[in-house]
C-alpha positions in Angstrom: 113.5 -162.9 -268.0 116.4 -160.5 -268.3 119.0 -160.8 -271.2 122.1 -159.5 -271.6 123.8 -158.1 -274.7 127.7 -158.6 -276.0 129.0 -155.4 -276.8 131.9 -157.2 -278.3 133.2 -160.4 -278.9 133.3 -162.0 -275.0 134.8 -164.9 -272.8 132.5 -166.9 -270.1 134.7 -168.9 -268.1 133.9 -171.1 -265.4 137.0 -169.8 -263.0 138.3 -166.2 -262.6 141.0 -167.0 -265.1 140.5 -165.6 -268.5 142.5 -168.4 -270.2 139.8 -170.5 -268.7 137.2 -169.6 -270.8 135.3 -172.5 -272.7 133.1 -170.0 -274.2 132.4 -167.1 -276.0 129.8 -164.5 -277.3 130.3 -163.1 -280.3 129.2 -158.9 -280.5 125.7 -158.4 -280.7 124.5 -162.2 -279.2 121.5 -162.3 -276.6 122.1 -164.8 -273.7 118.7 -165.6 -271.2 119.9 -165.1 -267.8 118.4 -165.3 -264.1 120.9 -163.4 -262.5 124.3 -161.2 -263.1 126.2 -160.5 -260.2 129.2 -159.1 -258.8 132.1 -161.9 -258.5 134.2 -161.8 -255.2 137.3 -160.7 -257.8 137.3 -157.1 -258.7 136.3 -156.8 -261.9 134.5 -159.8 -262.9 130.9 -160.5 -262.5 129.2 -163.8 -262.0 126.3 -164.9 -264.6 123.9 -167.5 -264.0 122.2 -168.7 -267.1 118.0 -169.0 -267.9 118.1 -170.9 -271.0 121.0 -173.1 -273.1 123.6 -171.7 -274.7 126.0 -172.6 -277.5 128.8 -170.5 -278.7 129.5 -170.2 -282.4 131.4 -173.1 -283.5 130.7 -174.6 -280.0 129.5 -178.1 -279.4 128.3 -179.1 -276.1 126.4 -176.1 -275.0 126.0 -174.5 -271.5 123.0 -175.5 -269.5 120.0 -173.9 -267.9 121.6 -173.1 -264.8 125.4 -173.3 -265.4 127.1 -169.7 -263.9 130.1 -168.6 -265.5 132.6 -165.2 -264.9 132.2 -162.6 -267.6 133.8 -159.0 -267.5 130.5 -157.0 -267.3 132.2 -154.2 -269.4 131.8 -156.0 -272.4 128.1 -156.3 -272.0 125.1 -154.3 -272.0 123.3 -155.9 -268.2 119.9 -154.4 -267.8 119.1 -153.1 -264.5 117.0 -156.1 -263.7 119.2 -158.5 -264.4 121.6 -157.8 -261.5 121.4 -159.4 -258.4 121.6 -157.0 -255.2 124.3 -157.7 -252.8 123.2 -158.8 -249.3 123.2 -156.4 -246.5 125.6 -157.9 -243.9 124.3 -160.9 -241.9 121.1 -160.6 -243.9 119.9 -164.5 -244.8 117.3 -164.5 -247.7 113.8 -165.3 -246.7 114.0 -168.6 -248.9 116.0 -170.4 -245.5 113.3 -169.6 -243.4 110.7 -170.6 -245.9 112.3 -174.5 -245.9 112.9 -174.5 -242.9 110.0 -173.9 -241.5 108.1 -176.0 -243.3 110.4 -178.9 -242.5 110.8 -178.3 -238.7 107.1 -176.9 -238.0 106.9 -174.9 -234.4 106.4 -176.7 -231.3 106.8 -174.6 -228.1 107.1 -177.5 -226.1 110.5 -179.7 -225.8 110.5 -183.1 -227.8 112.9 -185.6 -228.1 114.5 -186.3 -231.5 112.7 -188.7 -233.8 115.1 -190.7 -234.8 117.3 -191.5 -231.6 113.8 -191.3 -229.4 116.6 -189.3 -227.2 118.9 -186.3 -227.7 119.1 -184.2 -228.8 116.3 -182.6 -227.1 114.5 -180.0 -229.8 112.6 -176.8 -229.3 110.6 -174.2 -231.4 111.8 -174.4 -235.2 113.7 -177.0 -234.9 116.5 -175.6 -232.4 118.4 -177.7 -230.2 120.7 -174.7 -227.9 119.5 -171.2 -226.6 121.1 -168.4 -227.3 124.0 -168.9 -224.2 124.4 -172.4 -225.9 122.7 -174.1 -222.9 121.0 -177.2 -224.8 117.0 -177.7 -224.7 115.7 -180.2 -221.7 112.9 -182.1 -222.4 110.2 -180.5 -220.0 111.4 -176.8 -221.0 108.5 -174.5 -222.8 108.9 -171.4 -224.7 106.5 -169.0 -226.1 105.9 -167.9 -230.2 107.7 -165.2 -229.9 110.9 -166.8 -227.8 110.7 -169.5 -230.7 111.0 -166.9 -233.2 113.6 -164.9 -231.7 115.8 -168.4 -230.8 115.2 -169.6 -234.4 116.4 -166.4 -236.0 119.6 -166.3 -233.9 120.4 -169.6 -233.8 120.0 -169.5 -238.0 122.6 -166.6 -238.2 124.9 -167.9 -235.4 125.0 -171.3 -235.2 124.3 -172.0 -239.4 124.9 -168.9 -241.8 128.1 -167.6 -240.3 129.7 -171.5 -240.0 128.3 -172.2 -243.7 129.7 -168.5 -245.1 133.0 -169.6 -243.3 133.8 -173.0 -244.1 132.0 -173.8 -247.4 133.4 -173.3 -250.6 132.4 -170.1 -253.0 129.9 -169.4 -250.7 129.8 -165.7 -252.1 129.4 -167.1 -255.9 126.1 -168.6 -255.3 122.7 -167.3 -255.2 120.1 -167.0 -252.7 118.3 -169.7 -253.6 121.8 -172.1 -253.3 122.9 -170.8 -250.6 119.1 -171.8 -248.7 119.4 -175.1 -250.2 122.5 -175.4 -247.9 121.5 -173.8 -244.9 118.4 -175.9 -245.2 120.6 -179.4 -245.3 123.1 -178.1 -242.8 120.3 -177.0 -240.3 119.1 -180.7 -240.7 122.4 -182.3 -240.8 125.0 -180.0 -239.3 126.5 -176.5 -239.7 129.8 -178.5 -240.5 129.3 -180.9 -242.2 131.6 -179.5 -245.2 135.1 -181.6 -244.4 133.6 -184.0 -241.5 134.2 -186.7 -243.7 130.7 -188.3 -244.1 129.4 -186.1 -246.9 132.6 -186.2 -249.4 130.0 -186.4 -252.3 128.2 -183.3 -251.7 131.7 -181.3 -250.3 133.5 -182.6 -253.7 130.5 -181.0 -255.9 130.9 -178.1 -253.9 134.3 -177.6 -254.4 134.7 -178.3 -257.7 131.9 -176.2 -258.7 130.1 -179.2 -260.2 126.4 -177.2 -259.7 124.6 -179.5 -261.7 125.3 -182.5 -259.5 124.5 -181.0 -256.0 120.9 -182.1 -256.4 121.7 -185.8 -256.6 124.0 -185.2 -253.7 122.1 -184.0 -251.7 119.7 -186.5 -252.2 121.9 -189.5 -250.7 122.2 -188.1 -247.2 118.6 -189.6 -246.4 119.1 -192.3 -244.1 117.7 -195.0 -246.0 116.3 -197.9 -244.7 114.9 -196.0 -241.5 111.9 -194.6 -240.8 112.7 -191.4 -241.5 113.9 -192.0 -245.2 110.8 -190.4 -246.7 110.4 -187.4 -244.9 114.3 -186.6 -245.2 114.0 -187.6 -249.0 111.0 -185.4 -249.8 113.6 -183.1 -248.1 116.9 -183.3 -250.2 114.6 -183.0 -253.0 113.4 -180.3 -252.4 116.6 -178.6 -251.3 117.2 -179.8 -254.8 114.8 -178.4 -256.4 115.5 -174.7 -254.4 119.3 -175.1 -255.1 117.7 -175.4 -259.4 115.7 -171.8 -258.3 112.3 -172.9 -257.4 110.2 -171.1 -255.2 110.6 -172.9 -251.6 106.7 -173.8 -251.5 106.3 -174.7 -255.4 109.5 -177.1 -254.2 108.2 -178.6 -251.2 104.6 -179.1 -252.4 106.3 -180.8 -255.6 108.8 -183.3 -253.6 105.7 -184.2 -251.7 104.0 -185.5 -255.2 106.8 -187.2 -256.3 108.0 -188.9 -253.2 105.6 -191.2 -250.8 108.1 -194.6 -251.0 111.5 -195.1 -250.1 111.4 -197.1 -253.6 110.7 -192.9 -254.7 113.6 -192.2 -253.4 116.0 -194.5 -254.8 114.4 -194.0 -258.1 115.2 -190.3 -257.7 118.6 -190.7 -256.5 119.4 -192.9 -259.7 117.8 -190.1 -261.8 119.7 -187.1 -260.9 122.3 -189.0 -260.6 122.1 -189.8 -264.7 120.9 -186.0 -265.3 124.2 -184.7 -264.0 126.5 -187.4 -265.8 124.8 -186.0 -269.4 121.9 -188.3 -271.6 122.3 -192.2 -270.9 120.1 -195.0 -272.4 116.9 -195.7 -269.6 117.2 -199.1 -268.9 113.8 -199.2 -267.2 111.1 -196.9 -266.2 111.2 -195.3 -263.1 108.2 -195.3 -261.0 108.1 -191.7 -261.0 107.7 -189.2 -262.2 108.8 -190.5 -266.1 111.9 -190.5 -267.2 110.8 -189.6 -270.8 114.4 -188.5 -272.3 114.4 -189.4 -275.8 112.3 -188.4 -278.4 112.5 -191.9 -280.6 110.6 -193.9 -278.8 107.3 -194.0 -276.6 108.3 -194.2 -272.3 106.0 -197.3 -270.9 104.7 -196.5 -267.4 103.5 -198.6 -265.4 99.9 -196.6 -264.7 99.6 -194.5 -266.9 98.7 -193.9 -270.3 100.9 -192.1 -272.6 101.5 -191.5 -276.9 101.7 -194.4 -279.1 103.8 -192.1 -281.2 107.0 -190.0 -280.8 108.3 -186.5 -281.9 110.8 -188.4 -284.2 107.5 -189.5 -286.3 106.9 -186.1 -287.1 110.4 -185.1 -288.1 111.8 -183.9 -284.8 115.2 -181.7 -285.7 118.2 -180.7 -283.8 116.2 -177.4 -283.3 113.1 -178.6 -281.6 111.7 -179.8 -278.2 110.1 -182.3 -276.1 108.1 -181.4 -273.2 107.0 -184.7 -270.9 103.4 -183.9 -269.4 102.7 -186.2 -266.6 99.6 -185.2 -264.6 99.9 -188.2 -261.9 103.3 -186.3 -260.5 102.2 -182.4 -262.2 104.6 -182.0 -263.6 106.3 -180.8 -267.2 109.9 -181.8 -268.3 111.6 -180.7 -271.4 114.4 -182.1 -273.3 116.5 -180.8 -275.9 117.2 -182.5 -279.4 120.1 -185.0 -277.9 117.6 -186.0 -275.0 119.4 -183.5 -272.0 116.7 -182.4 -269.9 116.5 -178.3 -270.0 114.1 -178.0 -267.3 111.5 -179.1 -264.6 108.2 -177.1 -263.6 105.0 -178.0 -262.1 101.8 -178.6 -264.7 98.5 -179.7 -264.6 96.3 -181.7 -266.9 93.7 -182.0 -265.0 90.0 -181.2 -266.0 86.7 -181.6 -264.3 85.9 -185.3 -264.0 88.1 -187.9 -262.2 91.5 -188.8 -262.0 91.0 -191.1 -264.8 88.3 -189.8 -266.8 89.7 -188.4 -269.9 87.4 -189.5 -272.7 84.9 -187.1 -271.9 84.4 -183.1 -272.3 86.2 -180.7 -269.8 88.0 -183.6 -268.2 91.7 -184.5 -268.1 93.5 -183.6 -271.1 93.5 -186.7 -273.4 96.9 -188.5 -273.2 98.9 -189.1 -277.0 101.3 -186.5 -278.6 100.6 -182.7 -279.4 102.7 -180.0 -281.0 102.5 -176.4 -280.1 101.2 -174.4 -282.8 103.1 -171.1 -284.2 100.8 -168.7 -283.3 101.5 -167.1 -279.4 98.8 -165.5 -277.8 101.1 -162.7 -276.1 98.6 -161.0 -273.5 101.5 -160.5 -271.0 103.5 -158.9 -273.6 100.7 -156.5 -274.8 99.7 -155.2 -271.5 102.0 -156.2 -268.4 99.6 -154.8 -265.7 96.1 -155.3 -268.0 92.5 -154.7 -266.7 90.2 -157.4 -265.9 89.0 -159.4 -268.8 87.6 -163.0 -268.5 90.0 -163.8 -271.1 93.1 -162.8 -269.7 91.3 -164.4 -266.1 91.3 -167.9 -267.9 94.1 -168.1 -270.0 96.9 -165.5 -268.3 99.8 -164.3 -269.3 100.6 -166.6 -272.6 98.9 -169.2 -273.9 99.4 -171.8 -277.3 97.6 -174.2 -279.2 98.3 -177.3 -279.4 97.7 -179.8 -282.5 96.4 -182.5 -281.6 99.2 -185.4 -283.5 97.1 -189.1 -282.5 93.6 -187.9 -283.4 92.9 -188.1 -279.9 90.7 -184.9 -279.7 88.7 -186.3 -282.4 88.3 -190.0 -280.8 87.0 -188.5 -277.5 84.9 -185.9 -279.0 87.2 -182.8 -278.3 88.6 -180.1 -279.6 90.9 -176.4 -278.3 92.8 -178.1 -276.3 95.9 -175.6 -275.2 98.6 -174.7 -273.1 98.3 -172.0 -271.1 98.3 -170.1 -267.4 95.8 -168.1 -265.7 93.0 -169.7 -263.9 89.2 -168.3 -263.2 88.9 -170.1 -259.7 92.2 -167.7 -259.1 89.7 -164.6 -259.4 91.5 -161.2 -260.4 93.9 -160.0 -260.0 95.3 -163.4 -258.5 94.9 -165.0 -261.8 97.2 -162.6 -263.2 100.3 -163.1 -260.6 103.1 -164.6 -261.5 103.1 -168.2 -259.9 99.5 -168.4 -260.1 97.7 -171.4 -258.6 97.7 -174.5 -260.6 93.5 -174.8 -260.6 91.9 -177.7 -262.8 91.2 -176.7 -266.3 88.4 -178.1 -269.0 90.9 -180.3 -270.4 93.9 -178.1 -271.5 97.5 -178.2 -269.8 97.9 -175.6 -267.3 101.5 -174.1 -266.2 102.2 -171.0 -264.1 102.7 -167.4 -265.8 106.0 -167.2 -265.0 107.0 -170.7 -266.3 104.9 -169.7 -269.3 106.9 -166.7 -270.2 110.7 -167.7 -269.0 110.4 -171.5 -269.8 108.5 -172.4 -272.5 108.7 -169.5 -274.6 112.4 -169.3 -275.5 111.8 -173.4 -276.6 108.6 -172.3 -279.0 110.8 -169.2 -280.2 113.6 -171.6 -280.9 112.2 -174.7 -282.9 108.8 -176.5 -282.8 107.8 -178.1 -279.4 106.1 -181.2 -279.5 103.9 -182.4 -276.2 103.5 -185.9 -274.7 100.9 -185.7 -271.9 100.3 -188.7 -269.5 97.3 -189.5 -267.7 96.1 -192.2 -265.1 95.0 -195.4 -266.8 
């Protein structure tokens, strides 16, 4: 994870106006960032944070996520931090990886699914070829004319109409700008001012980032047969639009939605995430919505703490990270109960889904808190030789203490939080997004997430873990 350095005091504002700015960085500050790059007005860069931020004398901070214009001749930016400008035309290979797995390939004309009728689709999902004649059911192509079709049709037909009509196209990154091309190959290259998706085109144009996820996540048809698929869709387009890896996003929307009741429930929840912290009426059916740290989260399933990180004299400082190994995944939440971040986890051991109580199976649910000791293997040797410890524990790795004697009621004991993975052999279990293999009953997380995610939280304040498991 890049940082960049203020070489004096600094403004980040969220337009190009410098009377704008609603924060600053005083000389000499470090800010986390996943990308810095060059802002459509000469001059001005555009930074996109990794990690909260709060200016001295600030109150609410800025977000994991939030992108803000900053002269980049007031700070030191690392090579690696800056983004590299598209070549013209060029569409990042993160629209192609959504979109293919959404359309799949079929090289002989279908009808649509939803109308049973037109329009008549072809290949990756196109519905004209490249003279704008439509597809006729009957027609057949070959692999190759598919990919040709689909790679024209993309550029034509969907990136130029989306780099046209939609607003700050050129501020945002790769990763947002597949998100979009993804929805709009799905609903329509323009679909920005056509009057059915005001939500998502207000978002957009006032640069509310944070709430395009839950915006995206209403244009899902519900109530028809389709609502699933096209949920576990927007989510992950939400998920891609946050900077996950397509796959990582698409393999995680298809845990945590298999009922249209899933997808109201997510909906609801990004909904609440955008506004700021609110009270949880109710438990969501999942994943949990664990955002406060004074009280246990009851879900229906699964077991959980009996305890809470405000028993154990949780500060403004410190951290909550939500384990829940029914959905994998691992959700932190600051001291005021705003969630910093979502990743995929496993707590999975050996046995089954619901065995925990014996050795190398699931980690035991109750709390845990991360220990102050870092094992820092990544950080000693970036490009090691094979060892079997660096195999099974990767890049960084923590112990946790174990708060609700559960270790010692069920007979275990080392349990940790850490990457790597022996099934992953070497050097695959030193990549950065890792599988996620099953473990002997410690919480597993990728490298990466290791390193950029849960580091800067255990650097910050003490991290305390809830894990849930299957009842």
């Amino acid at each position: 994870m890049p940082y960049i350095t203020a070489r004096e005091e600094a403004g980040l504002s969220p337009s190009p106006a410098a009377a704008d700015a609603d924060s600053f960085v005083a000389a000499g500050s470090r800010i986390a960032v996943a990308w810095v790059r060059q802002a459509p007005v000469e001059g001005l860069a555009i930074v996109r944070l990794a990690g909260r931020y709060t200016c001295p004398g600030g109150a609410a901070p800025l977000l994991d996520g939030d992108q803000r214009y900053l002269n980049p001749e007031r700070f030191s930016i690392p090579d690696d931090a800056w983004l590299r400008a598209p070549e013209p035309g060029e569409i990042p290979p993160e629209v192609a990886q959504l979109n293919h797995h959404y359309e799949g390939c079929r090289l002989q004309a279908y009808p649509d699914p939803r109308t049973g009728g037109e329009p008549i689709t072809i290949g990756w999902g196109s519905t004209f070829y490249q003279d704008g004649s439509p597809i006729r059911l009957g027609d057949v192509i070959t692999q190759e004319q598919a990919d040709a079709l689909y790679e024209h049709n993309c550029r034509e037909r969907f990136w130029k109409v989306l780099e046209a009509t939609i607003p700050f196209w050129a501020e945002m990154g790769d990763c947002q700008r597949a998100a979009l091309c993804s929805f709009a190959y799905n609903n329509g290259a323009r679909f920005h001012g056509d009057g059915y998706h005001d939500t998502l085109d207000r978002h957009l144009r006032e640069r509310r980032w944070s709430a395009v996820p839950a915006a995206l996540m209403l244009y899902r048809n519900p109530g028809e047969t389709v609502e699933v698929g096209l949920g576990r869709r927007r989510r992950a387009e939400g998920l891609v639009w946050g900077g996950m890896e397509p796959a990582v996003a698409c393999a995680q929307a298809e845990r945590e939605i298999r009922t249209p009741a899933d997808c109201e429930a997510w909906e609801q929840r990004l909904k609440q995430e955008a506004a700021g912290p609110a009270p949880v009426a109710k438990a969501l059916t999942a994943p949990p919505p664990a955002t406060a740290a004074d009280r246990p989260v009851d879900l229906p399933g699964l077991v959980g703490p009996k305890k809470t990180p405000q028993d154990f004299g949780f500060s403004v400082t410190d951290s909550h990270v939500v384990v829940n190994d029914l959905s994998e995944t691992a959700r932190a939440f600051d001291a005021e109960g705003r969630m910093l971040w979502e990743i995929p986890a496993l707590a999975r051991g050996q046995g089954r889904e619901d065995q925990y109580q014996d050795t190398s199976t699931d980690t035991p649910p109750g709390i845990y808190r991360i220990a102050k000791k870092v094992y820092r293997d990544y950080e000693q040797d970036p490009s090691p030789t094979y060892s079997a410890d660096r195999r099974s524990y990767g890049w960084y790795s923590f112990d946790l203490e174990d708060l609700e004697m559960q270790e010692r009621r069920f007979g275990r004991a080392g349990i940790m939080i850490h990457g790597g993975g022996s099934a992953c052999g070497w050097p695959g279990a030193w990549a950065p997004r890792q599988p996620l293999h099953a473990t002997l009953g410690c919480v597993r997380l990728h490298n990466q997430d290791l390193r950029d995610k849960l580091l800067p939280l255990v650097e910050q304040g003490t991290v305390y873990v809830s894990v849930y498991q299957e009842a």
